[in-house]
C-alpha positions as a Markdown table, in Angstrom:
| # | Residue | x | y | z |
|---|---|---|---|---|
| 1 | Unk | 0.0 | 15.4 | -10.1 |
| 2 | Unk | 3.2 | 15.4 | -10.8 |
| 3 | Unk | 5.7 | 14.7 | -7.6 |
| 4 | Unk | 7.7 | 17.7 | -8.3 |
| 5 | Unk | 4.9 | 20.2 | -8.7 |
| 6 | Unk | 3.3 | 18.3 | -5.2 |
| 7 | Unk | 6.3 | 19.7 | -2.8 |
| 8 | Unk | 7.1 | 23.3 | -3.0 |
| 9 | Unk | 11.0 | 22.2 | -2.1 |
| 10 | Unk | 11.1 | 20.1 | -5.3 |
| 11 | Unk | 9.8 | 22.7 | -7.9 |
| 12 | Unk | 12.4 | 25.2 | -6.1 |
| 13 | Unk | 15.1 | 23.5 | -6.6 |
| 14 | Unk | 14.2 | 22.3 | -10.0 |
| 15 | Unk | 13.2 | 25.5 | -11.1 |
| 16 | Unk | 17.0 | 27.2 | -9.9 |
| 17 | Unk | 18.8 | 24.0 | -11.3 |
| 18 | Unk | 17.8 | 25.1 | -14.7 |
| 19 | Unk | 18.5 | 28.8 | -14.2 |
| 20 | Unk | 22.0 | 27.6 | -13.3 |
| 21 | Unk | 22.0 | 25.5 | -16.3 |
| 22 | Unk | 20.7 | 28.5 | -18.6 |
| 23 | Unk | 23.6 | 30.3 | -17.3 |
| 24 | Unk | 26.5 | 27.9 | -17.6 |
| 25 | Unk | 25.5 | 27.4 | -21.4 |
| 26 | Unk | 25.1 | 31.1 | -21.7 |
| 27 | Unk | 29.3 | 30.9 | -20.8 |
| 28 | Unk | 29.9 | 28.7 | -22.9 |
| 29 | Unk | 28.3 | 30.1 | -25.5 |
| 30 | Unk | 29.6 | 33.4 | -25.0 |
| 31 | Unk | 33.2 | 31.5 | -24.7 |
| 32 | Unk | 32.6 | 30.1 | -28.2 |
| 33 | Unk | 31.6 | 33.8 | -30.5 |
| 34 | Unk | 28.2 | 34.5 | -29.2 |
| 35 | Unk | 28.4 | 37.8 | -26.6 |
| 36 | Unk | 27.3 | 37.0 | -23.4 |
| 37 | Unk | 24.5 | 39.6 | -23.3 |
| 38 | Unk | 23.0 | 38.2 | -26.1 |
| 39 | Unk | 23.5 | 34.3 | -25.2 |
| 40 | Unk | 22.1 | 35.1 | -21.8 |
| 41 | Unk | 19.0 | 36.3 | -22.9 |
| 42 | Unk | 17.9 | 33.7 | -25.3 |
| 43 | Unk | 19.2 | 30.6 | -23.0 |
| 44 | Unk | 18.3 | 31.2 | -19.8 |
| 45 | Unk | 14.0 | 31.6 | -21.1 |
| 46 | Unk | 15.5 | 28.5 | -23.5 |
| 47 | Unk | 16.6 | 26.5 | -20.3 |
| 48 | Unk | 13.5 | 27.4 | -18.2 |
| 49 | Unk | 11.0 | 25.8 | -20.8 |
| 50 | Unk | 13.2 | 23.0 | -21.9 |
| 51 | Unk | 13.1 | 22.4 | -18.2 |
| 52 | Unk | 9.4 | 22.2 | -17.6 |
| 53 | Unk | 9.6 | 20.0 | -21.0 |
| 54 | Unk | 12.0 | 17.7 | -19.5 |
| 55 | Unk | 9.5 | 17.1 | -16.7 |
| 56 | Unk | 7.9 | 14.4 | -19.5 |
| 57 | Unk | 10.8 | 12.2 | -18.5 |
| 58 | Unk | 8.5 | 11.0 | -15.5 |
| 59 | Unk | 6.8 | 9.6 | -18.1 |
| 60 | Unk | 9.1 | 7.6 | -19.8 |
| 61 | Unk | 10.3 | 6.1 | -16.0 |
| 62 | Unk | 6.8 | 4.8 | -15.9 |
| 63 | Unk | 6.8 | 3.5 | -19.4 |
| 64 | Unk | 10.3 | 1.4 | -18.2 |
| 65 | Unk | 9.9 | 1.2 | -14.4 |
| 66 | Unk | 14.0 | -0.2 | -12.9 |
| 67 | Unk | 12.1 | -3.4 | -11.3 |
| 68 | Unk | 10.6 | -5.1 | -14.2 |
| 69 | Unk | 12.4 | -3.2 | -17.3 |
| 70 | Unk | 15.6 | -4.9 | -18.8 |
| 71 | Unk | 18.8 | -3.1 | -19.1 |
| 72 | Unk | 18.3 | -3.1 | -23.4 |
| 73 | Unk | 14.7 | -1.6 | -22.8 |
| 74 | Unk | 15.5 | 0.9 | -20.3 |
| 75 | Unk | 18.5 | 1.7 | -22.3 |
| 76 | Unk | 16.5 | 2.2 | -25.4 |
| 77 | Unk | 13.9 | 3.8 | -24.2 |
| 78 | Unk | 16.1 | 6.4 | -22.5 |
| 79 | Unk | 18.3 | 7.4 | -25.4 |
| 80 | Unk | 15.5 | 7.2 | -27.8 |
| 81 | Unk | 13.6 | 9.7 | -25.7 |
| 82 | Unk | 16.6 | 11.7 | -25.3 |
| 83 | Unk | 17.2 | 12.1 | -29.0 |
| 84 | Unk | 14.0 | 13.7 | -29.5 |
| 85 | Unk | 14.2 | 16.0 | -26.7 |
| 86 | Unk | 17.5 | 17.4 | -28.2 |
| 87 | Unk | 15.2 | 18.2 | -31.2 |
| 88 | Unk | 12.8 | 19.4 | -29.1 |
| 89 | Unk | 15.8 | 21.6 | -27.3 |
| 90 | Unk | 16.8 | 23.0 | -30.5 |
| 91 | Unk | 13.6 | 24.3 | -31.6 |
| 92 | Unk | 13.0 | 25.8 | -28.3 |
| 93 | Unk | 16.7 | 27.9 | -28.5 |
| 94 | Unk | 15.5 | 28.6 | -31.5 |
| 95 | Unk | 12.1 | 29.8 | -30.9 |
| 96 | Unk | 13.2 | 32.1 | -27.8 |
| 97 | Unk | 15.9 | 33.5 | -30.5 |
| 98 | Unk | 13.2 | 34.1 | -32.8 |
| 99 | Unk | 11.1 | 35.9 | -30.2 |
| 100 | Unk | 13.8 | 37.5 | -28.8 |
| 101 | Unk | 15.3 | 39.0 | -31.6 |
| 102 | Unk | 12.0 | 40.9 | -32.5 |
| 103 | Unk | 12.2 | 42.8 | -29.0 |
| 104 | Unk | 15.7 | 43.8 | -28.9 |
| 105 | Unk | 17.4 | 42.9 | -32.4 |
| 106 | Unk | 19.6 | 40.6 | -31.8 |
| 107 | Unk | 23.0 | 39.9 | -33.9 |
| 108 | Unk | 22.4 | 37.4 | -36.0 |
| 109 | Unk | 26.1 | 35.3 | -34.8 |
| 110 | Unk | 24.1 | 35.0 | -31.5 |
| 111 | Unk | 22.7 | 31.4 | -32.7 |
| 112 | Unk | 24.9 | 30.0 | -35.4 |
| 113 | Unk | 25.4 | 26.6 | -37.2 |
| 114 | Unk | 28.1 | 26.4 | -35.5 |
| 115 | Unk | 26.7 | 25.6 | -32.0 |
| 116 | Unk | 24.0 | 23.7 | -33.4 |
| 117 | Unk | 25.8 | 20.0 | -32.4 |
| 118 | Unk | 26.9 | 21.6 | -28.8 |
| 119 | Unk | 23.2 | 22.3 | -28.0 |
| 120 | Unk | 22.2 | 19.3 | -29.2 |
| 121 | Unk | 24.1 | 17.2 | -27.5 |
| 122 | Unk | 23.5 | 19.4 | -24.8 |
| 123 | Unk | 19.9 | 19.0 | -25.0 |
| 124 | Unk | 20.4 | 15.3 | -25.0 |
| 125 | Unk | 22.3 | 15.0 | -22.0 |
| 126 | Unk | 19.9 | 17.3 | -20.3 |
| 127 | Unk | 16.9 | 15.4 | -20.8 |
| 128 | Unk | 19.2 | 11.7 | -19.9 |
| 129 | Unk | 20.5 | 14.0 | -16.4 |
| 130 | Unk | 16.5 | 14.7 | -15.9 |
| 131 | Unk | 15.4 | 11.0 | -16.7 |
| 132 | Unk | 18.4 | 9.9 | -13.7 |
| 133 | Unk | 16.3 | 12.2 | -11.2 |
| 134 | Unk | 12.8 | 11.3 | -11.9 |
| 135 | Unk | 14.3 | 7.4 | -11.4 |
| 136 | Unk | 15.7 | 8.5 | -8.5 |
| 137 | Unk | 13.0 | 10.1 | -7.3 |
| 138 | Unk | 10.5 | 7.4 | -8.1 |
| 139 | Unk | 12.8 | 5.2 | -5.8 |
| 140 | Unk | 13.0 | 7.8 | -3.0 |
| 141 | Unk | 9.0 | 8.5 | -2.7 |
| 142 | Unk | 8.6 | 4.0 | -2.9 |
| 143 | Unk | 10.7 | 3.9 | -0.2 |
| 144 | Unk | 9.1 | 6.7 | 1.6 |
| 145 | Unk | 5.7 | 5.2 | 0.9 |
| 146 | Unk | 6.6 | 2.2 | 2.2 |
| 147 | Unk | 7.6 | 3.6 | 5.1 |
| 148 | Unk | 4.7 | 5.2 | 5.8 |
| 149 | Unk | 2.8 | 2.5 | 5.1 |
| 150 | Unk | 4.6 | 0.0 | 7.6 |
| 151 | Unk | 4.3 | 2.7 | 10.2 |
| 152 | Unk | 0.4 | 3.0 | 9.4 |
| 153 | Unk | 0.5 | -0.3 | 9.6 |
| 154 | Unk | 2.2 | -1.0 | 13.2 |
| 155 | Unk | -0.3 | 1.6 | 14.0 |
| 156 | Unk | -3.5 | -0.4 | 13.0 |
| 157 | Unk | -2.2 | -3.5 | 14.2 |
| 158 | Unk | -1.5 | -1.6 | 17.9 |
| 159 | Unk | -4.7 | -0.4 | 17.8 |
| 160 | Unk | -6.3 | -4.1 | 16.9 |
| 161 | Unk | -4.3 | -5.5 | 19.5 |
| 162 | Unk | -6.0 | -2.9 | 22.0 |
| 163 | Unk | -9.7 | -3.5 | 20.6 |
| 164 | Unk | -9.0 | -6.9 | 20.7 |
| 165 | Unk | -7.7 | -6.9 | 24.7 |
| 166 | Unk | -10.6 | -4.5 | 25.2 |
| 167 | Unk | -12.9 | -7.1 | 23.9 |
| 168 | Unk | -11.4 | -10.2 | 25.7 |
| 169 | Unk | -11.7 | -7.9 | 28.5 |
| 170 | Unk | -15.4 | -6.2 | 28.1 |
| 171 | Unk | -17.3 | -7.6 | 30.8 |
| 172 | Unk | -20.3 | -8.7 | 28.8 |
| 173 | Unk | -18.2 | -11.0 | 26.7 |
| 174 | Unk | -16.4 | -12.3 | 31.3 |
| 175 | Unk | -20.2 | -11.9 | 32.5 |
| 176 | Unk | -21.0 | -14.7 | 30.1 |
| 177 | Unk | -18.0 | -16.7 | 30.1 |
| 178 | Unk | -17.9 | -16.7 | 34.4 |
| 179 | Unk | -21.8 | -17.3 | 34.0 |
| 180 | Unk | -21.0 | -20.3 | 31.9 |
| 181 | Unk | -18.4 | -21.2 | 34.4 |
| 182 | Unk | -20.5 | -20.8 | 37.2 |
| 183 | Unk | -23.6 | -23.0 | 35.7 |
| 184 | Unk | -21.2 | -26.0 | 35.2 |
| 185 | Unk | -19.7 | -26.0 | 38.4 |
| 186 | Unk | -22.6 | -27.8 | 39.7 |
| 187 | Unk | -23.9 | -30.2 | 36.2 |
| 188 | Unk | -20.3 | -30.3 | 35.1 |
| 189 | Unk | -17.6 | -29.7 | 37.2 |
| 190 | Unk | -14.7 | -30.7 | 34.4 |
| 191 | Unk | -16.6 | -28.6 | 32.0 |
| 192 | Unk | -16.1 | -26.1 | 34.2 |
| 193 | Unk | -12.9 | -26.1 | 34.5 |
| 194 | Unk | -12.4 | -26.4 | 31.3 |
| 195 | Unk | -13.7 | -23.4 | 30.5 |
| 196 | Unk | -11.7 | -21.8 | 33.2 |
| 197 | Unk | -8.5 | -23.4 | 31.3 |
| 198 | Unk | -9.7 | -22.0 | 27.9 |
| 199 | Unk | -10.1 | -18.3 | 28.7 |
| 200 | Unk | -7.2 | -18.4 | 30.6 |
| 201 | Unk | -5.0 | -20.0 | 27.4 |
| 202 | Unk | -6.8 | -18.0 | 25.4 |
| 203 | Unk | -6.0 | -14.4 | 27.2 |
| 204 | Unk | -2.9 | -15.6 | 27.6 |
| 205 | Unk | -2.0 | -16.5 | 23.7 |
| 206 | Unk | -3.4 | -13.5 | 23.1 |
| 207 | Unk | -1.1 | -10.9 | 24.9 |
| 208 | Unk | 1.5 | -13.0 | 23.0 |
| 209 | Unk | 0.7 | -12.9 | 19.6 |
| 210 | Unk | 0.0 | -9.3 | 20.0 |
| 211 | Unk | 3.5 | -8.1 | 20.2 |
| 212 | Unk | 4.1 | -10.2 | 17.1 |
| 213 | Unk | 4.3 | -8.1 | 13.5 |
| 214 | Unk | 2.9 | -11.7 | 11.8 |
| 215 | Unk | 2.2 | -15.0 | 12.8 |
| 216 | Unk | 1.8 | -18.2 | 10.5 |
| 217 | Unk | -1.8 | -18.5 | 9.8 |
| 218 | Unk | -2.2 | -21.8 | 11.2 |
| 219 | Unk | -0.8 | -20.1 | 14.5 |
| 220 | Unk | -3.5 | -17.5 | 14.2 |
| 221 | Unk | -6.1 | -20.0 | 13.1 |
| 222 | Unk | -4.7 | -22.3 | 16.6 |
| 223 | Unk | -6.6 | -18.5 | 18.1 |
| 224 | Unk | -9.6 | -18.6 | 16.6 |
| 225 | Unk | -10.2 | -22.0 | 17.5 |
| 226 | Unk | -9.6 | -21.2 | 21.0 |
| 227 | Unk | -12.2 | -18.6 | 21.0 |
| 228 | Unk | -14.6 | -20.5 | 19.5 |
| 229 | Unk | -14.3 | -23.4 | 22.0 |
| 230 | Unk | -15.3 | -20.9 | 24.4 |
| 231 | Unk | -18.2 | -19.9 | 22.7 |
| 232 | Unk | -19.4 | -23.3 | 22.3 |
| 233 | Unk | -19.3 | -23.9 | 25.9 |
| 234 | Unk | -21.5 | -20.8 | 26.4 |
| 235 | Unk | -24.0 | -22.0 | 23.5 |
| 236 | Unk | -23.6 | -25.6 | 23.4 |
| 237 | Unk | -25.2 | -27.1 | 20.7 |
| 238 | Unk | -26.4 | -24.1 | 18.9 |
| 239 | Unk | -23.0 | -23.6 | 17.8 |
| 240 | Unk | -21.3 | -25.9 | 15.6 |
| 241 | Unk | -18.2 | -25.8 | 13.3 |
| 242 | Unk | -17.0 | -26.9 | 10.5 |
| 243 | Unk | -13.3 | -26.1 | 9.3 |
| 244 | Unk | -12.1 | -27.2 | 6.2 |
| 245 | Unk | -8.0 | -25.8 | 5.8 |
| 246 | Unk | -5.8 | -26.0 | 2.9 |
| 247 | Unk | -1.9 | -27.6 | 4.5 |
| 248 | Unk | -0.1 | -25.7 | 1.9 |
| 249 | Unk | -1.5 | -22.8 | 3.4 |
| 250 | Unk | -0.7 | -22.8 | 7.1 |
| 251 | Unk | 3.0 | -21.3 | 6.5 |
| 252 | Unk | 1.6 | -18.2 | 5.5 |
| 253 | Unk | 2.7 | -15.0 | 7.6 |
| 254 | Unk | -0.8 | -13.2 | 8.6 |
| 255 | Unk | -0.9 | -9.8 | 11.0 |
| 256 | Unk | -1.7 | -11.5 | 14.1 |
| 257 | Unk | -5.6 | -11.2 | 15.8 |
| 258 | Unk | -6.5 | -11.0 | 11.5 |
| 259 | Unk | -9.5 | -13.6 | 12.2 |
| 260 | Unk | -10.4 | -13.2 | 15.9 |
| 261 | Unk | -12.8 | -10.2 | 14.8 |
| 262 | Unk | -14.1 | -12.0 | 11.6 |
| 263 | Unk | -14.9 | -15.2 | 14.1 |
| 264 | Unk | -16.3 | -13.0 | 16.7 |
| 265 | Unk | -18.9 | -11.2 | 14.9 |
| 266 | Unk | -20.0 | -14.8 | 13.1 |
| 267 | Unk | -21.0 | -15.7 | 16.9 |
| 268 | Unk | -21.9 | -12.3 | 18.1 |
| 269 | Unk | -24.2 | -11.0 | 15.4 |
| 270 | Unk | -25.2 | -15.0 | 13.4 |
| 271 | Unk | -25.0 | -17.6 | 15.9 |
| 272 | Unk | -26.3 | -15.9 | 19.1 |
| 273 | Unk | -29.1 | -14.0 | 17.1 |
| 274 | Unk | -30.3 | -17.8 | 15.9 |
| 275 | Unk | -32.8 | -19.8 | 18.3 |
| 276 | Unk | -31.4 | -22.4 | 16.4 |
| 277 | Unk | -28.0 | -21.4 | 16.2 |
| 278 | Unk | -26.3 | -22.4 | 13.3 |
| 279 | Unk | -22.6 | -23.8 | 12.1 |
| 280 | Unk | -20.0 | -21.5 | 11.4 |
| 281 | Unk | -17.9 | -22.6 | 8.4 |
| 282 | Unk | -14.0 | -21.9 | 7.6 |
| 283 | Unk | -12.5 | -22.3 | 4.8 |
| 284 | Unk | -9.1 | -21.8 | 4.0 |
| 285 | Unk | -6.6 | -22.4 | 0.9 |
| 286 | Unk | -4.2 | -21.8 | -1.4 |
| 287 | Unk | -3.8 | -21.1 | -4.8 |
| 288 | Unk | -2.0 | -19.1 | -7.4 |
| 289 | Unk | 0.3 | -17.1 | -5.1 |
| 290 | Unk | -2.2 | -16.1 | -2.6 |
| 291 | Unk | -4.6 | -17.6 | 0.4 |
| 292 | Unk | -7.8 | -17.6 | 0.6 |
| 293 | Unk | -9.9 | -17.3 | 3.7 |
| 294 | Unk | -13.6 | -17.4 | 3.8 |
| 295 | Unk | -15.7 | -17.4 | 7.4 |
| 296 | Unk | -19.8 | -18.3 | 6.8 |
| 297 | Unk | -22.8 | -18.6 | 9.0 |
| 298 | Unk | -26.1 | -18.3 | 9.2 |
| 299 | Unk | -27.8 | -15.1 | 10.3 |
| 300 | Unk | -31.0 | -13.3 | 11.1 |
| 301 | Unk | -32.0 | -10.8 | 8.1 |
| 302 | Unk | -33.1 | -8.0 | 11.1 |
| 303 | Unk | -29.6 | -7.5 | 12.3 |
| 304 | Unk | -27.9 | -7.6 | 9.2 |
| 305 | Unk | -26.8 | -3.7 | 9.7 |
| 306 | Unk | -25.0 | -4.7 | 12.9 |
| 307 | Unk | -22.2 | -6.6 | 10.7 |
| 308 | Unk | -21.1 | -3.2 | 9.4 |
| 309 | Unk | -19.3 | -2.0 | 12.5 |
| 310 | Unk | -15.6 | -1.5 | 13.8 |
| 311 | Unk | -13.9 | -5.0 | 13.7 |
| 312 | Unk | -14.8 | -5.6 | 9.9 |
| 313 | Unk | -13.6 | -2.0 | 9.2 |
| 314 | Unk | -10.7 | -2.7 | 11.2 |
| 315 | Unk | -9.6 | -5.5 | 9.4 |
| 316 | Unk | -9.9 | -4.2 | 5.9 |
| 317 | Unk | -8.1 | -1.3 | 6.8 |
| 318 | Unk | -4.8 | -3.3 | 7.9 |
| 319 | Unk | -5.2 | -5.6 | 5.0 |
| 320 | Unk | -4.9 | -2.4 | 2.6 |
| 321 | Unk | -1.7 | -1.2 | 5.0 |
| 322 | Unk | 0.0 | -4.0 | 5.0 |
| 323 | Unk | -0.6 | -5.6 | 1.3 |
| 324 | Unk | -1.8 | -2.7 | -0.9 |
| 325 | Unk | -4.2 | -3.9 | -4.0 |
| 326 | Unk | -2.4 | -7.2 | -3.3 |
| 327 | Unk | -5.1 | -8.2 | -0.1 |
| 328 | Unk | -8.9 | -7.4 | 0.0 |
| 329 | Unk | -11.8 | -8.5 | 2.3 |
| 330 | Unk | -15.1 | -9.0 | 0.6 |
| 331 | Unk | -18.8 | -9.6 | 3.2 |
| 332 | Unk | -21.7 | -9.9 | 1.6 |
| 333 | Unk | -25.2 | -11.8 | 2.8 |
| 334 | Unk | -26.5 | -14.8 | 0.1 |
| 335 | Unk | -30.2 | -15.8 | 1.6 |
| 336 | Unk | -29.7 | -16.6 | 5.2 |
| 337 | Unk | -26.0 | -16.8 | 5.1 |
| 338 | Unk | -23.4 | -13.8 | 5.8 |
| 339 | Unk | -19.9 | -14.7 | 4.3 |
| 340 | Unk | -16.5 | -12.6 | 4.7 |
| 341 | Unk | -14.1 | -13.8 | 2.2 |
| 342 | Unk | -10.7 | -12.6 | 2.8 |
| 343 | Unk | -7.6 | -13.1 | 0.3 |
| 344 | Unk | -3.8 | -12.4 | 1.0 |
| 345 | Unk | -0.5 | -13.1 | -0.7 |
| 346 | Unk | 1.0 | -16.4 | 0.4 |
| 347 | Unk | 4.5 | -15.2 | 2.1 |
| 348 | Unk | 6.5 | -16.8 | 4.8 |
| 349 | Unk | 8.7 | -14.3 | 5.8 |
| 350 | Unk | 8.1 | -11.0 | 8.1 |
């Protein structure tokens, strides 16, 4: 649709801009010969369709957008569009003349080849004056999008932060960590409190990074590990990991708590499902602009439907706030395997 017809205050105004154009040509018609009677009613219907035509200059701003169209282009493309749209303005005055002049007999020196340059050139500048709005407008409605996506975005990442705490918090995921805890205390005291040392840094970096719009991935990745060295105290050897990261890639602003959910669900709904547990893979580089993230591991065919829940969800949802088309999360199960492959532009500012 086309943004003027999509907000009632926009068609309005659009719609009395061109009756106040229709009736300054009317004066000046009426200034040079024509009667005023007789220039009003042929220009003002003239001005309201040549209006509505005009409305194909959206088109042209999309065929030569301001960001990635030369001056010469733009230039060209403008006036070349506003040429024919003067034609197309003449044939219109003279259509509404033609029409006219059957229902009320017009004089025939209402329209003479007199004016014919004027409403040309009139026509012309009309159509360049309607081109200046649409660009205008285009630039308004990106910045308003933008807008609106930031705030969706600050949004989402408030609400991660929250399901996040609220996980870190739930007291299934304490009950096993303190049961852990409380297990070593008397096989291994210094496991123990390691453990106790890990949840608390881990809480702790947590609340942090949470009041953070982006962190550098190797920051965020710094998180996951924590976690995960948690969860290998719970499971011991049934969890293993392998991490293979790409150093050109660790600069690379990410929303913070991106992977904790992604990591989570890898040892919630693969590794602890496994007898055998399994090793949870990372992957992580760079290449041609962008990052590329990809988390693995093995999992048990029966549960599969439990990897469709909130925290992937979650994720994809911020990744299309924040980036657009330019980010995209991709899970998928190959054999006895579940991989989430997430990709995001390489930046390194905010």
């Amino acid at each position: 649709m086309h943004p003027i017809f999509g907000q009632p205050r926009r068609l309005l105004a659009y719609v009395g801009g061109a009756l106040l154009v229709g009736l300054f040509l009317s004066l000046v018609l009426a200034r040079q010969g024509a009667g005023f009677t007789q220039a009003i009613v042929v220009m003002l219907p003239a001005s309201a369709i040549y209006a509505f035509a005009c409305l194909s200059a959206l088109y042209v701003c999309l065929a030569a957008p301001l960001k990635t169209s030369g001056v010469s282009r733009i230039v060209a493309t403008s006036v070349l569009a506003a040429t024919i749209a003067g034609g197309i303005w003449l044939g219109i005055v003279r259509g509404c003349y033609a029409v006219i002049d059957r229902l009320v007999d017009l004089p025939p020196s209402a329209i003479n080849a007199s004016l014919l340059s004027f409403l040309f050139a009139a026509g012309v500048l009309l159509f360049l004056l309607s081109l200046a709005v649409h660009y205008a407008m285009i630039a308004f409605d990106a910045v308003r999008e933008a807008e609106r996506r930031q705030l969706h975005a600050e949004v989402l990442a408030r609400d991660a932060q929250l399901s996040a705490l609220r996980a870190q918090l739930d007291p299934h995921f304490l009950y096993n960590s303190l049961n852990s805890i409380n297990a070593l205390t008397t096989t291994d005291p210094a496991g123990a409190r390691r453990m106790c040392l890990l949840l608390g840094d881990f809480l702790r970096q947590t609340l942090r990074v949470g009041s953070c719009s982006s962190i550098p991935l190797s920051e965020e990745l710094a998180l996951a590990d924590r976690f995960l060295d948690i969860e290998q105290v719970r499971f011991g050897d049934r969890l293993k990991i392998e991490r293979r990261t790409d150093d050109a890639a660790a600069d690379c602003k990410v929303p913070p708590l991106l992977l904790q959910p992604l990591v989570e669900n890898a040892v919630t709904h693969g590794i602890a499902q496994m007898l055998e547990g399994g090793v949870v893979r990372i992957d992580v580089e760079r290449r041609d602009g962008a990052v590329s993230i990809a988390i693995e591991n093995p999992f048990d065919a029966d549960a599969r439907s439990a990897r469709a829940g909130v925290g992937l969800r979650n994720v994809r949802q911020r990744l299309a706030a924040l980036f657009g088309e330019a980010a995209r999360l991709d899970a998928a199960a190959t054999g006895e395997h579940f991989r989430v492959h997430v990709t995001v532009p390489y930046r390194t500012d905010d």
